[in-house]
GULUM-498750 format. One record per residue (C-alpha): residue in three letters; x, y, z. Coordinates in nm, 3 decimals. Layout:
@r=ala | X=X | Y=Y | Z=Z
...
! end
This chain:
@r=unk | X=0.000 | Y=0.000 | Z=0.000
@r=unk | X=0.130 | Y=0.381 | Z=-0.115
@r=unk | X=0.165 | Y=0.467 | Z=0.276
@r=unk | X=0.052 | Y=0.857 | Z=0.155
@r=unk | X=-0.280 | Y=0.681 | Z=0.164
@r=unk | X=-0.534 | Y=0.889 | Z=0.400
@r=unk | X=-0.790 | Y=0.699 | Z=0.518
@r=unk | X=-1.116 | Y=0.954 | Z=0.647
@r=unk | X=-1.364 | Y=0.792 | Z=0.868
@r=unk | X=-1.715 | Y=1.003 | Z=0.805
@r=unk | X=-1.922 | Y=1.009 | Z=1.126
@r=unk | X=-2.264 | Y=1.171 | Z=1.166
@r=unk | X=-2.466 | Y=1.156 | Z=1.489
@r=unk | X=-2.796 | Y=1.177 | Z=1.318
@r=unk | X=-2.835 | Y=0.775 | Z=1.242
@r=unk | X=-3.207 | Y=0.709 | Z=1.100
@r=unk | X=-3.211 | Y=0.352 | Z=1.258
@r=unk | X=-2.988 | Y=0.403 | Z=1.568
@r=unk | X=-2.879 | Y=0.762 | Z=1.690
@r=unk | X=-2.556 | Y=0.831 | Z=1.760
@r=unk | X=-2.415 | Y=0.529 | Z=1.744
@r=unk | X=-2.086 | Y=0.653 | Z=1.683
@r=unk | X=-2.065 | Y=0.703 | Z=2.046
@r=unk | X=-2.232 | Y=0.418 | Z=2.198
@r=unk | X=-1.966 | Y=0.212 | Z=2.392
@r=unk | X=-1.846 | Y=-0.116 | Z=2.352
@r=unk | X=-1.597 | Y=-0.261 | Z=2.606
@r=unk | X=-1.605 | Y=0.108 | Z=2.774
@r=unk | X=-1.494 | Y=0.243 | Z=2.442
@r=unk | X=-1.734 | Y=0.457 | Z=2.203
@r=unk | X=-1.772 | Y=0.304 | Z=1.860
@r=unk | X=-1.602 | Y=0.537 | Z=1.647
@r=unk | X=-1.257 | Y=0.491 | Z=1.848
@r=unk | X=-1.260 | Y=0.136 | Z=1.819
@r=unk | X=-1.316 | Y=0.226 | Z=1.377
@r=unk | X=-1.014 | Y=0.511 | Z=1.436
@r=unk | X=-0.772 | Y=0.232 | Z=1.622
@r=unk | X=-0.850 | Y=-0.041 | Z=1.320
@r=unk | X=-0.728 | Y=0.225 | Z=1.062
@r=unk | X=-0.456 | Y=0.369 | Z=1.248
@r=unk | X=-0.353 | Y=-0.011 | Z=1.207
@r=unk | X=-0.311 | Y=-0.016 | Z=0.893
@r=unk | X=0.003 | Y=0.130 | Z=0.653
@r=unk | X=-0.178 | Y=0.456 | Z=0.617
@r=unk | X=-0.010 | Y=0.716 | Z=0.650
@r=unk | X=-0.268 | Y=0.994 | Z=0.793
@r=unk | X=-0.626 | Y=0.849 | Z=0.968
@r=unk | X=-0.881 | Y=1.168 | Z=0.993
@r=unk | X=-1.249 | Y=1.147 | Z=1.126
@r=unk | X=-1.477 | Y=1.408 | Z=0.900
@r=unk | X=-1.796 | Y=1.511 | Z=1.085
@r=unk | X=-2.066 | Y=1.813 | Z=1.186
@r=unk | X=-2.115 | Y=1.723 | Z=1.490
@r=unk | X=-1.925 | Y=1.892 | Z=1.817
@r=unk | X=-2.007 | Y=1.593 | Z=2.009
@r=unk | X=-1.801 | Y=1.342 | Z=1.785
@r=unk | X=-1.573 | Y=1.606 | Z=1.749
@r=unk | X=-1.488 | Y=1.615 | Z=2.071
@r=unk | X=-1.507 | Y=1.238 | Z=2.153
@r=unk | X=-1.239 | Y=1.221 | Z=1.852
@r=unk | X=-1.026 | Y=1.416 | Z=1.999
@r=unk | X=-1.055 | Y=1.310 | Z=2.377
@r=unk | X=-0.890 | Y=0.978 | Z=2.204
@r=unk | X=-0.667 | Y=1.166 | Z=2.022
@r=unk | X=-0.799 | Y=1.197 | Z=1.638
@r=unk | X=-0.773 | Y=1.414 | Z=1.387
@r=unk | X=-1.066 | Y=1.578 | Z=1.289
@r=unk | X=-1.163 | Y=1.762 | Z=1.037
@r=unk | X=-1.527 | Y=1.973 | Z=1.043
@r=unk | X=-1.746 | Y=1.906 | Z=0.708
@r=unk | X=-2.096 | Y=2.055 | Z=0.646
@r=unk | X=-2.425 | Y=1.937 | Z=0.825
@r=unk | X=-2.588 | Y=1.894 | Z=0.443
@r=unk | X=-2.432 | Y=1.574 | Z=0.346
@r=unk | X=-2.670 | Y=1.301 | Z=0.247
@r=unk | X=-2.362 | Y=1.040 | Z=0.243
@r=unk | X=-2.033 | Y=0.938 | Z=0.376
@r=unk | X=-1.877 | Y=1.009 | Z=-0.004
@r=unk | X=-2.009 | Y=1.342 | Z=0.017
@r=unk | X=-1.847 | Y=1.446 | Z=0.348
@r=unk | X=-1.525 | Y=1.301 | Z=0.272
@r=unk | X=-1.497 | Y=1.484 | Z=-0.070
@r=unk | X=-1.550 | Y=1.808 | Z=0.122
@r=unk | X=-1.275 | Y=1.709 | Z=0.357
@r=unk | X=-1.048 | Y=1.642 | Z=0.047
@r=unk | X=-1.108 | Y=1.939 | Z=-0.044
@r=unk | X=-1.061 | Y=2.122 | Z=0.273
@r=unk | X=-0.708 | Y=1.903 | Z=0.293
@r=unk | X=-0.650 | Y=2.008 | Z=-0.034
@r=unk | X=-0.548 | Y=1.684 | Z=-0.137
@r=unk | X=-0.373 | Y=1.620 | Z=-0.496
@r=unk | X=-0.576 | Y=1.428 | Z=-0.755
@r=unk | X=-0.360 | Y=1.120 | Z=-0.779
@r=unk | X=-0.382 | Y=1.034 | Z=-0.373
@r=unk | X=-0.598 | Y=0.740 | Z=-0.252
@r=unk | X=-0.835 | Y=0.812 | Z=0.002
@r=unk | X=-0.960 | Y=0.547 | Z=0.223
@r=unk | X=-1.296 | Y=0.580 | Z=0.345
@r=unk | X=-1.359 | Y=0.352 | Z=0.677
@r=unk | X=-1.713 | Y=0.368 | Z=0.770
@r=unk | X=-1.737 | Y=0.431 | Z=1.139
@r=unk | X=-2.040 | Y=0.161 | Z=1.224
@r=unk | X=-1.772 | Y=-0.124 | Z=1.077
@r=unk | X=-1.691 | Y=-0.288 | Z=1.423
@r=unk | X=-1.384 | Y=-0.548 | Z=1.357
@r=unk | X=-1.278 | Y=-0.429 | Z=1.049
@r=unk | X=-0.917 | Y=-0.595 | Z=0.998
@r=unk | X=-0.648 | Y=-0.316 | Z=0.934
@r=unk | X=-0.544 | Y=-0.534 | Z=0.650
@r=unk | X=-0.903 | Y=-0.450 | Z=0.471
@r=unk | X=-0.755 | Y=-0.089 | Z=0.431
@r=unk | X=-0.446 | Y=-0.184 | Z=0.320
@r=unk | X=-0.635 | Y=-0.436 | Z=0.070
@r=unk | X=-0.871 | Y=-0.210 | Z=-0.054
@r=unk | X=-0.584 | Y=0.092 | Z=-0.150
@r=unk | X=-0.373 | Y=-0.167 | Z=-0.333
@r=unk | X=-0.687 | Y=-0.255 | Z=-0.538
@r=unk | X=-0.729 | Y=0.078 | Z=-0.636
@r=unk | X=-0.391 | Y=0.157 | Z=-0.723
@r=unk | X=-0.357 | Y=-0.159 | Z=-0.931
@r=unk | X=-0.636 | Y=-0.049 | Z=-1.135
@r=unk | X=-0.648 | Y=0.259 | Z=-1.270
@r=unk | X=-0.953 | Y=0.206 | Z=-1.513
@r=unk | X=-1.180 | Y=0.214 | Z=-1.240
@r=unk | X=-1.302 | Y=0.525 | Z=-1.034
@r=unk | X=-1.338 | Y=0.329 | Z=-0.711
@r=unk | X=-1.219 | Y=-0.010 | Z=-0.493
@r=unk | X=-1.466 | Y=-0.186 | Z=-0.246
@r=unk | X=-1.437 | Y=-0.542 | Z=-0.085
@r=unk | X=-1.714 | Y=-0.849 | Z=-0.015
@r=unk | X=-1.759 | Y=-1.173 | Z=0.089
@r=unk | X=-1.950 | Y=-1.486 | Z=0.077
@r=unk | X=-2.302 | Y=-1.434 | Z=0.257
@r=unk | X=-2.400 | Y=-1.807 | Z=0.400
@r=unk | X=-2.665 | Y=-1.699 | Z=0.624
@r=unk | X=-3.053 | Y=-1.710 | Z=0.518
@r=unk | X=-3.141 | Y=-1.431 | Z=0.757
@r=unk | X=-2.868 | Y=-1.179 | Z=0.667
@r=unk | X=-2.928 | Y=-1.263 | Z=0.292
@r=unk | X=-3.267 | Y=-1.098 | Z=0.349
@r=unk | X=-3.184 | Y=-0.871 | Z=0.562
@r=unk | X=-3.193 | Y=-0.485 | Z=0.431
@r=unk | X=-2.955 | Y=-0.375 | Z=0.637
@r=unk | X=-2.711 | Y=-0.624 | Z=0.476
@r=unk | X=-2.599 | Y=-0.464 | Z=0.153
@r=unk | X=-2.556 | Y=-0.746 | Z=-0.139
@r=unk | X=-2.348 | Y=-0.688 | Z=-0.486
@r=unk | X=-2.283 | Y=-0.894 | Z=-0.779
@r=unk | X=-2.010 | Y=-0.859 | Z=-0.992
@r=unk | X=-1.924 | Y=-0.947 | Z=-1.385
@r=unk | X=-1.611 | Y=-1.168 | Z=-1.504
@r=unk | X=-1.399 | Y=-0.894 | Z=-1.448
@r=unk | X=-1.490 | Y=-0.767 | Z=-1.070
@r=unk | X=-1.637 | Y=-0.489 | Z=-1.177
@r=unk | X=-1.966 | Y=-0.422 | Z=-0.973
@r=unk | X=-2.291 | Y=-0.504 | Z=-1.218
@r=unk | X=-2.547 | Y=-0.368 | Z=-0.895
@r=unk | X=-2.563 | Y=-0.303 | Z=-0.531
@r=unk | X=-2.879 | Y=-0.373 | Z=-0.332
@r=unk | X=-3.032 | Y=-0.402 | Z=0.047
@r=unk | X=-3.270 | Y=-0.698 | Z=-0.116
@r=unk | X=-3.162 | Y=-1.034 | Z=-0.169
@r=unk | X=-2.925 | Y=-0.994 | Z=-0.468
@r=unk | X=-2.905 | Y=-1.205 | Z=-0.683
@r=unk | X=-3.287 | Y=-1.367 | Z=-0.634
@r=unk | X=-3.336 | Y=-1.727 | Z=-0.623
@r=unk | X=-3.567 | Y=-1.942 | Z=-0.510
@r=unk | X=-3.325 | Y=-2.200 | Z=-0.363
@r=unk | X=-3.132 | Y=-2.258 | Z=-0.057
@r=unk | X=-2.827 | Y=-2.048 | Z=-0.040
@r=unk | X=-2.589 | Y=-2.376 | Z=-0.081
@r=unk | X=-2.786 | Y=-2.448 | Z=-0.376
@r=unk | X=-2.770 | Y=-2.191 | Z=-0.580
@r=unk | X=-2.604 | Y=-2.158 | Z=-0.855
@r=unk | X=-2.361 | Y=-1.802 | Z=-0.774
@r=unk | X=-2.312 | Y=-1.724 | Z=-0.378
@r=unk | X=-2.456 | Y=-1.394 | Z=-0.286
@r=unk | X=-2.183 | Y=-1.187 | Z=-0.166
@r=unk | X=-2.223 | Y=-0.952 | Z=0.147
@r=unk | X=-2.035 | Y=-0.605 | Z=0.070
@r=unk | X=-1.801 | Y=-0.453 | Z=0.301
@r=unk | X=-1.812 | Y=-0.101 | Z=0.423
@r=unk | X=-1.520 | Y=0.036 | Z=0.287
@r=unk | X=-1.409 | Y=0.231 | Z=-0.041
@r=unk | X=-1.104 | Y=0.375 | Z=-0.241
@r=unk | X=-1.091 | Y=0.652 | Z=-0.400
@r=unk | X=-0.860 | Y=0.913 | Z=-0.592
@r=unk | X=-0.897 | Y=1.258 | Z=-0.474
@r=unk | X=-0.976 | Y=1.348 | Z=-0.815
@r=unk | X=-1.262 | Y=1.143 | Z=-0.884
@r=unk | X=-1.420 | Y=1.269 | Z=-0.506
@r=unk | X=-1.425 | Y=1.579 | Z=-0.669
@r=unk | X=-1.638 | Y=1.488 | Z=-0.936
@r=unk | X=-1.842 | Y=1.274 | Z=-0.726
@r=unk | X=-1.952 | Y=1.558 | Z=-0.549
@r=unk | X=-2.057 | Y=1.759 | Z=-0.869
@r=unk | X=-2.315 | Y=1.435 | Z=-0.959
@r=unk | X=-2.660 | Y=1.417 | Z=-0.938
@r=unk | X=-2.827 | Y=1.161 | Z=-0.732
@r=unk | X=-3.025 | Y=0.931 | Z=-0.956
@r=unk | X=-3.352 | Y=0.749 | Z=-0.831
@r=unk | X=-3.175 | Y=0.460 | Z=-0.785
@r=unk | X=-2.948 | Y=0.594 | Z=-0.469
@r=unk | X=-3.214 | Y=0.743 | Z=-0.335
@r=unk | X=-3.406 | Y=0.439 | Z=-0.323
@r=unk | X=-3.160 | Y=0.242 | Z=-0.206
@r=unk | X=-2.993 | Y=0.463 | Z=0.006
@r=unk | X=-2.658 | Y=0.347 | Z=-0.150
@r=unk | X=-2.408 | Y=0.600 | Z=-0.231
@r=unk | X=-2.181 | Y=0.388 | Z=-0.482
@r=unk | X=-2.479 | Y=0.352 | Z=-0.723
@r=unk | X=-2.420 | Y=0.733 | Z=-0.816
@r=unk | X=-2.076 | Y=0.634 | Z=-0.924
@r=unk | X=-2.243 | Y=0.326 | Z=-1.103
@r=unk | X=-2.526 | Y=0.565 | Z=-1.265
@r=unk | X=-2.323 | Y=0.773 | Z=-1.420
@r=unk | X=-2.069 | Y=0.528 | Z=-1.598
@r=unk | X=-1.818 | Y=0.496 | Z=-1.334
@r=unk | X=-1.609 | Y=0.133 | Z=-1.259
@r=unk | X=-1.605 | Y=0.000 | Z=-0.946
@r=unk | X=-1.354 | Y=-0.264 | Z=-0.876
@r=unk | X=-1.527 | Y=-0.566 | Z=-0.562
@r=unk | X=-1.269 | Y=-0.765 | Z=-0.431
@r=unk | X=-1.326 | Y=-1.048 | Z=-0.184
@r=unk | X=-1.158 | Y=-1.008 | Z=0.162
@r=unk | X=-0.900 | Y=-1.135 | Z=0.254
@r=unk | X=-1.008 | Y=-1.183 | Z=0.594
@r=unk | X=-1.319 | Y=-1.218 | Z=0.756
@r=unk | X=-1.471 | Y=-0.858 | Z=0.778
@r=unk | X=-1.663 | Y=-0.737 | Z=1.101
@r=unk | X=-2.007 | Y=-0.603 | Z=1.184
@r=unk | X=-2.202 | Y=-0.347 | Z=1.012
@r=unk | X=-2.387 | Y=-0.144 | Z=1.283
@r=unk | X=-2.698 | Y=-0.036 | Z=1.215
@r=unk | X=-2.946 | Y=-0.140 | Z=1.455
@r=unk | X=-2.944 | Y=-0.198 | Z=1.830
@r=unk | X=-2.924 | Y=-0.591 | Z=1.776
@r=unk | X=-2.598 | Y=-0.538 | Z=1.560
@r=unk | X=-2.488 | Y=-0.324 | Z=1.837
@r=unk | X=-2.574 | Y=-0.583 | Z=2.138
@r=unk | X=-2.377 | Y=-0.823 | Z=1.912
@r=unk | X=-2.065 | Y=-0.667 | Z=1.904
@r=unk | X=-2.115 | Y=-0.648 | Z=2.246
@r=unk | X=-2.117 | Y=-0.984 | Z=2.337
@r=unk | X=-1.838 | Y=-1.085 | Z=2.092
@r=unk | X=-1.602 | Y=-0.835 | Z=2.243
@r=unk | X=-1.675 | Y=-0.985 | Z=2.613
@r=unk | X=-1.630 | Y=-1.291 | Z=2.449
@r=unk | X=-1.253 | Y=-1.160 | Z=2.276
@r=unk | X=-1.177 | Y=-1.002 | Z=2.618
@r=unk | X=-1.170 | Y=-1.326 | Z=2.801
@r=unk | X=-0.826 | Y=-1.482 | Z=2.839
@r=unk | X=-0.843 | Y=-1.855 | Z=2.770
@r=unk | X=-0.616 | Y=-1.954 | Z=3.050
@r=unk | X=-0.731 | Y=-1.752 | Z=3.344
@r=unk | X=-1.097 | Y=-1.690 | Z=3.269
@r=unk | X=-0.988 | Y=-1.335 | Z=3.378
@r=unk | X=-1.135 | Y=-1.054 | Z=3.202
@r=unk | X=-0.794 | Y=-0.874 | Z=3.015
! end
């Protein structure tokens, strides 16, 4: 990974489905600093948290972050990190990393994964990561965002419904479905023009950002993960479940002692 990669972690307090869960605590520490450790994991070279809000802004910074302040009228993550390039005055050619802050778990070697996609591509406009979806529930399960991709890894469609439909068990069908992960890359050039696009019907719908990129001709390249991703929060039951797997994590196997 080019270690001038930044990676921006766009937090928001205004959740539809669970408010301010940037700042809901797991294992006595909020959400977004566990998202902020993961990246500063990684081979980037600069981490940054973009948001409006003074209260993440000053949670970010009680654990040390840097923050930079965006506008309160973003409708998506893409949105407030292209501000922030801009405010950074990034140069066209760097690779921005954006880290969603509800992705509990996330490997550090996700970022570093989805940068060198990027950067070994340059016909595409953007880098994202999946992986095989084996459960039922989660396959219908709108929270859990689905894509399908064509020979070449490009992305062919995103979508919160099951994607693509069949009416057989998941081990029979004929193509897994394939969960995508919450992170992107993207050249500070192409955020720029992002930002100038209009939102088709289809994002709106959806409420998926990357099928703006997809509307208006732009590649997306889907890699599978190389590791087993996290969780996605976006409901109190995600949240509860991170929960209990980080009690579980915190347990030393010899003592029984909580670490």
């Amino acid at each position: 990974m080019n270690h001038a990669c930044v990676v921006i972690i766009p937090a928001r307090y205004a959740a539809t489905r669970l408010p301010g869960k940037p700042l809901l605590e797991i294992q006595g520490k909020p959400l977004l600093q566990h998202v902020h450790e993961a990246a500063c994991a990684s081979a980037a070279g600069r981490v940054l948290i973009a948001t409006d809000d003074d209260r993440i802004a000053k949670c970010a910074a009680g654990f040390g972050a840097e923050v930079v302040r965006t506008s309160v009228q973003h409708t998506s993550g893409t949105d407030r990190i292209a501000e922030a390039v801009a405010i950074l005055g990034l140069g066209d050619r760097s690779i921005v990393v954006n880290v969603q802050g509800d992705e509990y778990g996330l490997p550090p070697v996700l970022v570093k994964q989805v940068a060198d996609a990027l950067q070994s591509h340059p016909e595409v406009s953007m880098a994202t990561l999946c992986e095989p979806l084996h459960d039922a529930a989660d396959y219908h399960n709108p929270n859990v965002v689905k894509v399908v991709r064509d020979a070449n890894q490009y992305a062919l469609y995103f979508s919160r419904s099951p994607l693509p439909w069949s009416d057989q068990p998941l081990s029979d069908m004929p193509i897994a479905p394939l969960r995508h992960i919450g992170i992107y890359a993207y050249r500070a050039g192409f955020l720029k023009t992002y930002a100038t696009l209009s939102r088709p019907p289809l994002e709106l719908s959806e409420r998926l950002e990357q099928l703006r990129a997809l509307h208006h001709g732009y590649r997306i390249h889907v890699e599978e993960a190389v590791a087993a991703c996290g969780i996605g929060i976006d409901t109190m039951e995600d949240l509860e479940k991170a929960r209990r797997l980080a009690a579980h994590a915190s347990i030393a196997p010899t003592t029984g002692q909580i670490e």
